[in-house]
PyMOL commands that place a pseudoatom at each C-alpha (Angstrom):
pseudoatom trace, name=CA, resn=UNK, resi=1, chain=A, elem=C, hetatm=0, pos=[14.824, 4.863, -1.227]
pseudoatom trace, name=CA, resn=UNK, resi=2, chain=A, elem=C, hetatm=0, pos=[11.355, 3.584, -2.086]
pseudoatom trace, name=CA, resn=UNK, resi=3, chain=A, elem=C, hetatm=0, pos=[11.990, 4.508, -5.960]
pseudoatom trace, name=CA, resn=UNK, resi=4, chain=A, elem=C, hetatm=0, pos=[15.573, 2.568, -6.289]
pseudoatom trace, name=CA, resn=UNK, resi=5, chain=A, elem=C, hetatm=0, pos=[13.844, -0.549, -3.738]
pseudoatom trace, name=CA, resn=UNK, resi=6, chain=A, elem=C, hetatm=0, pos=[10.469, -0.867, -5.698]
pseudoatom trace, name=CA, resn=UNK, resi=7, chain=A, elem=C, hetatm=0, pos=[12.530, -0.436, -9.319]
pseudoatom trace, name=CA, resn=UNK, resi=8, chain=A, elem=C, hetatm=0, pos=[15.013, -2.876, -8.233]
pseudoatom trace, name=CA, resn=UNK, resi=9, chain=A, elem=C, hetatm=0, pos=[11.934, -5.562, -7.238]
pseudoatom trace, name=CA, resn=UNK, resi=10, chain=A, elem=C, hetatm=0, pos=[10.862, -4.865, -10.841]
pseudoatom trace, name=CA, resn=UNK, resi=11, chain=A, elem=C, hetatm=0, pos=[7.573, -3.974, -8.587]
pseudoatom trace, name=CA, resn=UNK, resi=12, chain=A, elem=C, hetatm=0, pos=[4.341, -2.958, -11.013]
pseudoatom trace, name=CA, resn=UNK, resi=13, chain=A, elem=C, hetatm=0, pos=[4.198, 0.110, -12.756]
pseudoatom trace, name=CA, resn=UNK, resi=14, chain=A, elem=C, hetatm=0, pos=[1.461, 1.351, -10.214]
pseudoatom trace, name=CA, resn=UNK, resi=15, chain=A, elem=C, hetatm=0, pos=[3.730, 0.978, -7.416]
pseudoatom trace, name=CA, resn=UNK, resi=16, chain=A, elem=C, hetatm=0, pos=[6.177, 3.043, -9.194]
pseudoatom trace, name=CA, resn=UNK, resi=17, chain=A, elem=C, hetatm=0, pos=[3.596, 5.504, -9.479]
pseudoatom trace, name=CA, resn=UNK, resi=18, chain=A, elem=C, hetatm=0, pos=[2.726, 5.589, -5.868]
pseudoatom trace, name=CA, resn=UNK, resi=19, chain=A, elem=C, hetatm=0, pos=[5.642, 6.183, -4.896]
pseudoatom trace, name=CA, resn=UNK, resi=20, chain=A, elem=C, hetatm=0, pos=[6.079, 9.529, -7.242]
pseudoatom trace, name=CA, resn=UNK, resi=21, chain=A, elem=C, hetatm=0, pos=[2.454, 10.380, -6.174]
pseudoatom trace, name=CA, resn=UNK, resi=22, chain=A, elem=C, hetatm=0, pos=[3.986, 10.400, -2.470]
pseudoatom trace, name=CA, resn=UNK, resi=23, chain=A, elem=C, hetatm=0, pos=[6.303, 13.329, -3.613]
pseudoatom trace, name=CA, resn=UNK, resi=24, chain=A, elem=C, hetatm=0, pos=[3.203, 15.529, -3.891]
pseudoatom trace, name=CA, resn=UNK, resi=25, chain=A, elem=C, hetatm=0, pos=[2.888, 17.429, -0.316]
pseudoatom trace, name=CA, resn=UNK, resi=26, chain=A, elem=C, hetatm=0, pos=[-0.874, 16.725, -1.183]
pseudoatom trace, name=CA, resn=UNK, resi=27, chain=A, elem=C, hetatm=0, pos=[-0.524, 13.070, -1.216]
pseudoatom trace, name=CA, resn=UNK, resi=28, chain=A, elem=C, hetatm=0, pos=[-2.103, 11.345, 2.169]
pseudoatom trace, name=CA, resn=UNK, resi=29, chain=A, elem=C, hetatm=0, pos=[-1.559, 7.926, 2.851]
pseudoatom trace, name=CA, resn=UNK, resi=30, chain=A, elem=C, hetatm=0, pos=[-3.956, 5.248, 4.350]
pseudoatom trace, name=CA, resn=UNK, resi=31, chain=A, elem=C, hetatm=0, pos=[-1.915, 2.258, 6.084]
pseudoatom trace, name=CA, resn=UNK, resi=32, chain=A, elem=C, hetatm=0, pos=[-2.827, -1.340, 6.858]
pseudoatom trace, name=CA, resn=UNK, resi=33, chain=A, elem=C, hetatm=0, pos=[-1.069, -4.690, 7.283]
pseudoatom trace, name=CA, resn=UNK, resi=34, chain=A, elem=C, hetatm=0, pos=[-1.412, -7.695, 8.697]
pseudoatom trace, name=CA, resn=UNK, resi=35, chain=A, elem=C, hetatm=0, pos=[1.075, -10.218, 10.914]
pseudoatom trace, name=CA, resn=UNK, resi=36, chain=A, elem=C, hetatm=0, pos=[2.286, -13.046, 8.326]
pseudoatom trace, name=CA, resn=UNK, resi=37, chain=A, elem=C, hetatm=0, pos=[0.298, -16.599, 9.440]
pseudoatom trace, name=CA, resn=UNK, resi=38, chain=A, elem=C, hetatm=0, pos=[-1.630, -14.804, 11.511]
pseudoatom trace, name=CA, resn=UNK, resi=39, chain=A, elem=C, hetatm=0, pos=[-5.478, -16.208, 12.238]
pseudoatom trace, name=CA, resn=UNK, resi=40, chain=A, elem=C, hetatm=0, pos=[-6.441, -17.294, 8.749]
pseudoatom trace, name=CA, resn=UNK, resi=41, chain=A, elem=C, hetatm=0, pos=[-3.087, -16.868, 6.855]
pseudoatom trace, name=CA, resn=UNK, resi=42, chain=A, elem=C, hetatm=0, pos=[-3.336, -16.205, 3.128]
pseudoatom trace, name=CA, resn=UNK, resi=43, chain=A, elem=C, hetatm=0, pos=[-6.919, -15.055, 2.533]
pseudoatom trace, name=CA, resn=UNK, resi=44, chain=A, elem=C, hetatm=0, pos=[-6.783, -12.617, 5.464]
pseudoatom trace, name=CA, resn=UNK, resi=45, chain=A, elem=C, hetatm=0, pos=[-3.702, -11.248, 4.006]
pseudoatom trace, name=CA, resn=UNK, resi=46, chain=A, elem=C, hetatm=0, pos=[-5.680, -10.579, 0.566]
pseudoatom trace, name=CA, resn=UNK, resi=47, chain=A, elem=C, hetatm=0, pos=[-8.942, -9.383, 1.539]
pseudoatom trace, name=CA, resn=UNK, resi=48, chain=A, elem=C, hetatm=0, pos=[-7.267, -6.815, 4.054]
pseudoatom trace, name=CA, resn=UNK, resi=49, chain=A, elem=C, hetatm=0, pos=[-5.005, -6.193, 1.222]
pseudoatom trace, name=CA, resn=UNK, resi=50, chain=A, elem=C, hetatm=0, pos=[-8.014, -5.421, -1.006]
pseudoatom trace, name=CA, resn=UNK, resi=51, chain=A, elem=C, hetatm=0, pos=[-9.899, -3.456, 1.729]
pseudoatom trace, name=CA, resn=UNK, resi=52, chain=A, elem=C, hetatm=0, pos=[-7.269, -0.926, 2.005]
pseudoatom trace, name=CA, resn=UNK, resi=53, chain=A, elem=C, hetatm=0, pos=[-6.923, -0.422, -1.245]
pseudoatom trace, name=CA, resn=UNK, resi=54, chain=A, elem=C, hetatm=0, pos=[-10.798, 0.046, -1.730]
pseudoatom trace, name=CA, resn=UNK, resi=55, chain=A, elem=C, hetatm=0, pos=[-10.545, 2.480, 0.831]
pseudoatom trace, name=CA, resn=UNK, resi=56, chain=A, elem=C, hetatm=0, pos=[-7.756, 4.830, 0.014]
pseudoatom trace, name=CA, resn=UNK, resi=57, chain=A, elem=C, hetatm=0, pos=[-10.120, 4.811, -3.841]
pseudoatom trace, name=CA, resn=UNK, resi=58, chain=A, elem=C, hetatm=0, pos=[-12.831, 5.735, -1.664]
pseudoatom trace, name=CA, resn=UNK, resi=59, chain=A, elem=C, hetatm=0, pos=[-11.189, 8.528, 0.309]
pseudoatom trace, name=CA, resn=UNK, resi=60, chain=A, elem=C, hetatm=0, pos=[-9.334, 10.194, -2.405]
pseudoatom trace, name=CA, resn=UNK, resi=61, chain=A, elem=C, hetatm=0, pos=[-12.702, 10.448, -4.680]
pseudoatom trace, name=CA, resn=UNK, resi=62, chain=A, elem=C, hetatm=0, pos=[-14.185, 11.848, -1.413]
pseudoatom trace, name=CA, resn=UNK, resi=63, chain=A, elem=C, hetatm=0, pos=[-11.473, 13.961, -0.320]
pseudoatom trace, name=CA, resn=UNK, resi=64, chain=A, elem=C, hetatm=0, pos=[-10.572, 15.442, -3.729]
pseudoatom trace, name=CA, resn=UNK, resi=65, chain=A, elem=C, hetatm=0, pos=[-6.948, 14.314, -3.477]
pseudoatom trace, name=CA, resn=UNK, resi=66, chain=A, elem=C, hetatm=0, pos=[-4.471, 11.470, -4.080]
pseudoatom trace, name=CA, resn=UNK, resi=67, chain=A, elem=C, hetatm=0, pos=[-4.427, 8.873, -1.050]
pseudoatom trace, name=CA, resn=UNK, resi=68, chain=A, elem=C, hetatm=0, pos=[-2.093, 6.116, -1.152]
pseudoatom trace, name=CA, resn=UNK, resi=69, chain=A, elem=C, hetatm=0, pos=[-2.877, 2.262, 0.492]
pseudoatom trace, name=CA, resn=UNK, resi=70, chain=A, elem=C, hetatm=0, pos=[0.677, 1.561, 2.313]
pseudoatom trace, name=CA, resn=UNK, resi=71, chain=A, elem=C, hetatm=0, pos=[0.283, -2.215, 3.111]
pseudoatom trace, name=CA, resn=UNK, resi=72, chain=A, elem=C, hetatm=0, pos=[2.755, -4.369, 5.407]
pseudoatom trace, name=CA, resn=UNK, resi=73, chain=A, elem=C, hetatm=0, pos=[3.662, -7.806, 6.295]
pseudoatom trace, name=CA, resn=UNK, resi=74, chain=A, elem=C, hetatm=0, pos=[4.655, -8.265, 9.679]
pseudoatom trace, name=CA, resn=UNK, resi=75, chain=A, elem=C, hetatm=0, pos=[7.671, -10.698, 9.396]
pseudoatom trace, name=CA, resn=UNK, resi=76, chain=A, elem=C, hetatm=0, pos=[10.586, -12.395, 11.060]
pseudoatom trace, name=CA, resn=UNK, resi=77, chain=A, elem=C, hetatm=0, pos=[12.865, -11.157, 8.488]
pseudoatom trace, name=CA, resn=UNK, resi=78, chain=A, elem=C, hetatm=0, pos=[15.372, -8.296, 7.981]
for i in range(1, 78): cmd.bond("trace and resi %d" % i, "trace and resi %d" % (i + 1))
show_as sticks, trace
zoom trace
């Protein structure tokens, strides 16, 4: 489902990989998000964005294994 969904976005190539990497029983995952509009909008959105990613860097070097940031958006929508 996330293969066909991110493909079908034309979502980057590292997404794409992500998602193969979660196939891995290995894999761990490292989740965030943030509610859309939320406190300061936009530029919470993209440093929390950024943080999790930094982090799930920082725990695979330190755990020796693949950790993936999973980031939402908290949303009215479907």
């Amino acid at each position: 489902m996330l293969l066909s969904y991110n493909k079908a976005v034309h979502n980057a190539p590292e997404a794409l990989q992500a998602v193969e990497q979660l196939k891995d029983a290995r894999t761990l995952c490292i989740v965030g998000g943030q509610q859309a509009g939320l406190f300061t909008g936009q530029a919470l959105v993209i440093y929390k964005a950024i943080t999790l990613i930094r982090s799930a860097r920082e725990a695979s070097a330190k755990l020796g294994r693949t950790v993936i940031p999973i980031f939402w958006i908290a949303g009215d929508g479907p």
